[in-house]
C-alpha positions in Angstrom: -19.2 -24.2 34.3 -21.3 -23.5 31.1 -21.3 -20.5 29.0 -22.9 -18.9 25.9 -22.2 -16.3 23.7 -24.9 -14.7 22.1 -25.5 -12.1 19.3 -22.8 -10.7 16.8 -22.5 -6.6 16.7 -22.9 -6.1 20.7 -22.3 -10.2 22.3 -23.1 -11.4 25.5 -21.6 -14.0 27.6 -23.6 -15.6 29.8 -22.3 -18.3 32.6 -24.1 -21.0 34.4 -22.1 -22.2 37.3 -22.5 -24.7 40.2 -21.9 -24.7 43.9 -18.1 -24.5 44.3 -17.2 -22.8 41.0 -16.4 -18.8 40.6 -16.0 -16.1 38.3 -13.7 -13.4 38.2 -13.9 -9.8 36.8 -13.5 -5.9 36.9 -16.4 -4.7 39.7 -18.7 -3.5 38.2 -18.6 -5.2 34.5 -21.7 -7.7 35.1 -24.5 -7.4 33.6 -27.2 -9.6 34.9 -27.4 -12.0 37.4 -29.6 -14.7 39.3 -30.7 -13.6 42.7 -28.6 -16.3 44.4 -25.1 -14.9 43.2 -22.6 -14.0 46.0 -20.1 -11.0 45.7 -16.8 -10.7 46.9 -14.2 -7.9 45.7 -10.8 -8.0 47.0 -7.3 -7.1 46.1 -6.1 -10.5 46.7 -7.4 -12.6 43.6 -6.6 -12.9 39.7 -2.8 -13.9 40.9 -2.2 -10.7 43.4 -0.8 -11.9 46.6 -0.3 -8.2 47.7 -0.4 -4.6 47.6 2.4 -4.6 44.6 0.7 -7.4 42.8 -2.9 -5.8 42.9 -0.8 -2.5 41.8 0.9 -4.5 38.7 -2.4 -5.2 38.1 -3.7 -1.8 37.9 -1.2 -0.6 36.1 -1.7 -3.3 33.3 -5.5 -1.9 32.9 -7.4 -4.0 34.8 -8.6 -3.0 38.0 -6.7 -2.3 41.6 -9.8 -4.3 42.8 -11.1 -7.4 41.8 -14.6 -9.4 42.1 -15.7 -13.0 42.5 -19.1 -14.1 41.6 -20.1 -17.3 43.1 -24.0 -18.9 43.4 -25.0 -20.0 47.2 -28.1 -22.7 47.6 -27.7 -24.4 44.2 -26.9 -23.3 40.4 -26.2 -19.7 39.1 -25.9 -17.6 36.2 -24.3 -14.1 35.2 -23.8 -12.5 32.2 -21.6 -10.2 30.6 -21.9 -8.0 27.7 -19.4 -6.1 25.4 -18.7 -2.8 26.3 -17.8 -1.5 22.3 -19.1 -3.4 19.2 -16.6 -6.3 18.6 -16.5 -10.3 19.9 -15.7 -12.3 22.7 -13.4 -15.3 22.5 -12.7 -18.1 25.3 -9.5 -19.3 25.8 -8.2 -22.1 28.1 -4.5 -21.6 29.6 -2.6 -24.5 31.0 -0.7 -24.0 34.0 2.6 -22.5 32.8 1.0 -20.9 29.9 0.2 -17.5 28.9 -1.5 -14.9 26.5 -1.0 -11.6 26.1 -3.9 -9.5 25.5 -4.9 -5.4 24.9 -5.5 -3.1 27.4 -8.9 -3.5 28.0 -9.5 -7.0 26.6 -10.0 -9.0 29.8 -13.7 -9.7 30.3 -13.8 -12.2 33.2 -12.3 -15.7 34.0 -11.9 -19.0 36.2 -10.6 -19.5 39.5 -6.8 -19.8 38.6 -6.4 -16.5 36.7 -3.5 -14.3 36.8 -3.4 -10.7 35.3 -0.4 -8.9 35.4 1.6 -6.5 33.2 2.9 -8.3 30.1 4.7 -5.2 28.1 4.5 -1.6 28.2 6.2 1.0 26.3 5.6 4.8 25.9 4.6 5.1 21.5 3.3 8.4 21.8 0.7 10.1 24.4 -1.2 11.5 21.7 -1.7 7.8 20.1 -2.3 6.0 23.0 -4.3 8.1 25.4 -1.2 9.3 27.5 -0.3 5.8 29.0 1.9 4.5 26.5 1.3 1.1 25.4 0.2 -1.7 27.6 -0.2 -5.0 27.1 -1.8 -7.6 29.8 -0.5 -10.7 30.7 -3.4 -13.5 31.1 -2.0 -16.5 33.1 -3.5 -19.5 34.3 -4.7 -22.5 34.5 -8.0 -21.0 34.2 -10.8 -20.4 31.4 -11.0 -16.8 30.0 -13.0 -14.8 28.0 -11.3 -11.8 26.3 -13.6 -8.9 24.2 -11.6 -7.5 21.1 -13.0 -4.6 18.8 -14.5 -4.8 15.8 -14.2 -8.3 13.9 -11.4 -10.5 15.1 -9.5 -12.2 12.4 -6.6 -15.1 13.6 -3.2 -16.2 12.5 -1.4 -19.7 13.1 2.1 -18.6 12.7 4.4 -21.2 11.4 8.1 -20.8 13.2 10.1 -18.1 11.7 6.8 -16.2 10.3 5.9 -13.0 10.9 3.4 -10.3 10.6 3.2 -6.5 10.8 0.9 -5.0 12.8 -0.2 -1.6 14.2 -0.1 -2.2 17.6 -3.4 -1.1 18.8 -4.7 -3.9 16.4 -3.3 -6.7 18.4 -5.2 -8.4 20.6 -4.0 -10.9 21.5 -1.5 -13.7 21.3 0.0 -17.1 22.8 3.4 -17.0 24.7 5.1 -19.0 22.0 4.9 -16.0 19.8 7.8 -13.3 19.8 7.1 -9.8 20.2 9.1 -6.8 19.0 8.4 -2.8 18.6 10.3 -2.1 15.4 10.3 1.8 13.6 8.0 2.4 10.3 10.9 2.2 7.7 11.1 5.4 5.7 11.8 8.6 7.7 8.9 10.2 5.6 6.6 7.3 5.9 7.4 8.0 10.0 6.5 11.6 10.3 4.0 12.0 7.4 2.4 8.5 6.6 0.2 8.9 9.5 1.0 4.8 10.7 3.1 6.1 13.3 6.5 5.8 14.5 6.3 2.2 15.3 4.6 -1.0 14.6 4.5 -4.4 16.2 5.9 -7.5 14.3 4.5 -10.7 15.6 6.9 -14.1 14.9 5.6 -17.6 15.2 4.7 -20.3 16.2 1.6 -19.9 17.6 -1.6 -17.9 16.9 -2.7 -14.1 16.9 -6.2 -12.8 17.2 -6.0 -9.6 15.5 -9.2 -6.6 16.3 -10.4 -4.5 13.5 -11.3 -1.8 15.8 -9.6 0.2 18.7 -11.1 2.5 21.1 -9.2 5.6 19.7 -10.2 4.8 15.9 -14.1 4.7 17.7 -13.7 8.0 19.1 -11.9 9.5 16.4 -15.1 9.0 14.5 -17.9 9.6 17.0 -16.0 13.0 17.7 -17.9 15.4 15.1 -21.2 14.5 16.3 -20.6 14.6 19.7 -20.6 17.8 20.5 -21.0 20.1 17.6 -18.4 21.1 14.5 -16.6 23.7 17.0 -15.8 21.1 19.7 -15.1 18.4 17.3 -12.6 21.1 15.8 -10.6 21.9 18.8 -10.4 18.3 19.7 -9.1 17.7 16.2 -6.6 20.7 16.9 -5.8 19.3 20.2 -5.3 15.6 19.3 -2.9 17.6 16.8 -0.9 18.9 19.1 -0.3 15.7 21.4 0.4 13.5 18.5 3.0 16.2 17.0 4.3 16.6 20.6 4.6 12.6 21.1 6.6 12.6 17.5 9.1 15.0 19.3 9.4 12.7 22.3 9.9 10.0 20.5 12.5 11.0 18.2 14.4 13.2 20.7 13.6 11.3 23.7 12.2 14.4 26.0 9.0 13.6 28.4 
C-alpha cells in the first residue's frame, strides 16, 4: 500500500493498493476511485464478529455498517478527503496496541482494524450534541488514518506529566496515556466561566494529538449566517436552554 496526503485547509488521502490488499471505511466516505475497485460492506469487519460488536461499533460513531475497498485485475487507487477543514494523520498500531480517537475521527484503515467504544460519559447534552461524550477505540495491527479539526498540535508526555484539556479538543492519544474526567475547579469558574463542568487531564507517557477545532465550535459560528438573524437567535436561545439544562443534570444528577 501507498498513500498521499495532499493539500493543507481541505486534505486528501489518496491510496494506491495492490491485488490482495484492502481498505476499510464508513460507506459512503470515498471520494474517488479507479474503475477496477471492488466493494463490499458488511457488519462483520473493523473487529465485529457479530451483531453486538457491529452495535459497539455504532454506538462509538462509526458506522453499524462497514465497507472494504479492494482493486480486481491489477493495481488500484481511492481517495479520501476531509469532511471539515483540519488534517489527516497516519498511524501504525501493533498488535496489542491502541489509540483512542474523537468521535468522528476515523477516516479509513488496513485489514486488521478494530473500532470499538473506548470511553463514553454523558458531559452535558447541550455540549455534546445529546450523546454525551464518546471516544473511539482504534485497535490493530493495521495502518490508519484519522482526520482531526482545525490544526493538530502533539505532545510527548514524559511519565507522571500531564495536560488539561477540553475534551472536545482531544483527538487523539496512545494507550500508554491515562485518561481522567476531572470538574473545572472553582464553583463559579463551573457555572459562569463558560469551559464547562468538566475537562479532560491527559497523563503520560506517550503522545497526544490535540485539534484546534470541533464540530460544535464550527457550527456555533456558521449559525448567524445560515439562516438569517431570527433563526440564528432562537438557536442561540435554544442551545441556551440545553446547556443550562445539562448544568442541572450534571450537578443534580436528573436525565
Amino acid at each position: 500500500m501507498k498513500h498521499s496526503i495532499t493539500g493543507s485547509t481541505m486534505p486528501v488521502l489518496q491510496i494506491g493498493l495492490d491485488p490482495g490488499e484492502k481498505i476499510i471505511a464508513e460507506p459512503g466516505e470515498f471520494s474517488w476511485m479507479s474503475d477496477n475497485m471492488q466493494l463490499h460492506t458488511t457488519t462483520q469487519t473493523a473487529g465485529a464478529r457479530g451483531l453486538f460488536g457491529a452495535i459497539s461499533r455504532a454506538l462509538s460513531g462509526g458506522g453499524l455498517f462497514m465497507t472494504e475497498y479492494a482493486p480486481a485485475g491489477g493495481p488500484g487507487l481511492i481517495a479520501f478527503s476531509a469532511k471539515v477543514p483540519g488534517t489527516i494523520q497516519q498511524v501504525d498500531i501493533p498488535a496489542g496496541h491502541s489509540y483512542m480517537i474523537h468521535k468522528h475521527g476515523f477516516l479509513c484503515a488496513t485489514e486488521g482494524v478494530n473500532l470499538s467504544i473506548g470511553f463514553q460519559r454523558q458531559l452535558g447534552a447541550g455540549l455534546f450534541g445529546g450523546n454525551g461524550f464518546i471516544m473511539q477505540k482504534l485497535a490493530g495491527p493495521c495502518s490508519a488514518f484519522v482526520e482531526l479539526g482545525g490544526e493538530c498540535v502533539t505532545f510527548d508526555l514524559r511519565p507522571g506529566e500531564s495536560i488539561q484539556v477540553h475534551p472536545g479538543h482531544i483527538g487523539m492519544f496512545q494507550d500508554s496515556v491515562n485518561f481522567d474526567i476531572i470538574l473545572m475547579r472553582g464553583i463559579r469558574n463551573a457555572l459562569f466561566g463558560a469551559d464547562g463542568l468538566f475537562i479532560a487531564r491527559l497523563t503520560g507517557p506517550g503522545k497526544v494529538w490535540l485539534q484546534s477545532m470541533t464540530v460544535p465550535n464550527l457550527a456555533h459560528a456558521l449559525a448567524p449566517y445560515l439562516g438569517g438573524e431570527q433563526i440564528a437567535s432562537t438557536a442561540t436561545g435554544v442551545t441556551g436552554g440545553m446547556v443550562a439544562g445539562s448544568i442541572f443534570n450534571d450537578i443534580f444528577g436528573k436525565g
